[in-house]
C-alpha positions as CSV (number, residue, x, y, z in Angstrom):
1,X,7.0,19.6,13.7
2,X,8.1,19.9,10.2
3,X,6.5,21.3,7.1
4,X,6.7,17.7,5.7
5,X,4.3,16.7,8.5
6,X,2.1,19.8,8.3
7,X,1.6,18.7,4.6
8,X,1.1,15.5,5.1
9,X,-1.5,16.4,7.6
10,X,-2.9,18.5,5.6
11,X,-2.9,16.0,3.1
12,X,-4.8,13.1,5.0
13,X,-7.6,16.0,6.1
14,X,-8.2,16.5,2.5
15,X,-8.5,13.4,1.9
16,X,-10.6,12.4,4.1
17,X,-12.9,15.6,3.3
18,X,-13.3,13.8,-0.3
19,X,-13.6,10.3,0.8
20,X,-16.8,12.1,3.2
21,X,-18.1,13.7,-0.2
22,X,-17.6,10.3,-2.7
23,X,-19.7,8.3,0.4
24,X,-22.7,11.3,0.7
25,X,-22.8,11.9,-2.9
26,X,-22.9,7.8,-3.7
27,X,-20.4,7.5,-5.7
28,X,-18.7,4.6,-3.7
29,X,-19.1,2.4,-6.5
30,X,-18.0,4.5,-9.7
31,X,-15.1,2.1,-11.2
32,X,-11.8,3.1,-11.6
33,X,-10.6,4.0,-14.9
34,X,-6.7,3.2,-15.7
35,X,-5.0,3.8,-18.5
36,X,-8.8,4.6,-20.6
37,X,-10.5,1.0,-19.1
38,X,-12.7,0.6,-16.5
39,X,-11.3,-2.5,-13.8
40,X,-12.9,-3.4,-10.8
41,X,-11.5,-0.8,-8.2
42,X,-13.7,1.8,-7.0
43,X,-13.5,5.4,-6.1
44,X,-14.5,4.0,-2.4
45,X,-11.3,1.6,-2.4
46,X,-8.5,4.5,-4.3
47,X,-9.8,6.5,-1.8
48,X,-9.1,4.4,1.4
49,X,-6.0,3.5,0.3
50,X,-5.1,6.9,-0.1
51,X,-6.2,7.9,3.6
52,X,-4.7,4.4,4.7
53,X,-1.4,5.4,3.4
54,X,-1.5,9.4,4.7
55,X,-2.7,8.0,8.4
56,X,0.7,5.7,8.5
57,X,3.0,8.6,7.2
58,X,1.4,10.9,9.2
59,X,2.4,8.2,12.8
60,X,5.7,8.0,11.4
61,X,6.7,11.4,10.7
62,X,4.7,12.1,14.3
63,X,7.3,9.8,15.8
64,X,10.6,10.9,13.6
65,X,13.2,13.7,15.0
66,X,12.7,16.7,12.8
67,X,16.6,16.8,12.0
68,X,16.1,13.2,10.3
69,X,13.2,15.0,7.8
């Protein structure tokens, strides 16, 4: 495998690891703050997105060749 998927791997594990310590530390429903105002994303839904996106990336590099990386 390629260092692209290694760090994207490594990626989604962190990510994950924080999305375990916003949900025991109950701050799932801290609002996001974007460009200095509060709107009505939380850290619980940036989060999941982020790990939504790192899952995908991770399948498709997991199903690339390593010479099209």
């Amino acid at each position: 495998m390629s260092d692209l998927y290694n760090d994207t791997t490594n990626a989604l594990f962190n990510a994950i690891d924080i999305k375990k310590t916003i949900e025991s530390n109950n701050l799932n429903n801290i609002k996001r703050v974007h460009s200095g105002t509060a709107n009505e994303d939380t850290l619980k839904d940036l989060i999941t997105d982020v790990v939504y996106f790192l899952e995908n990336l991770t399948e498709q590099l997991k199903e690339t060749p390593d010479e099209n990386i």
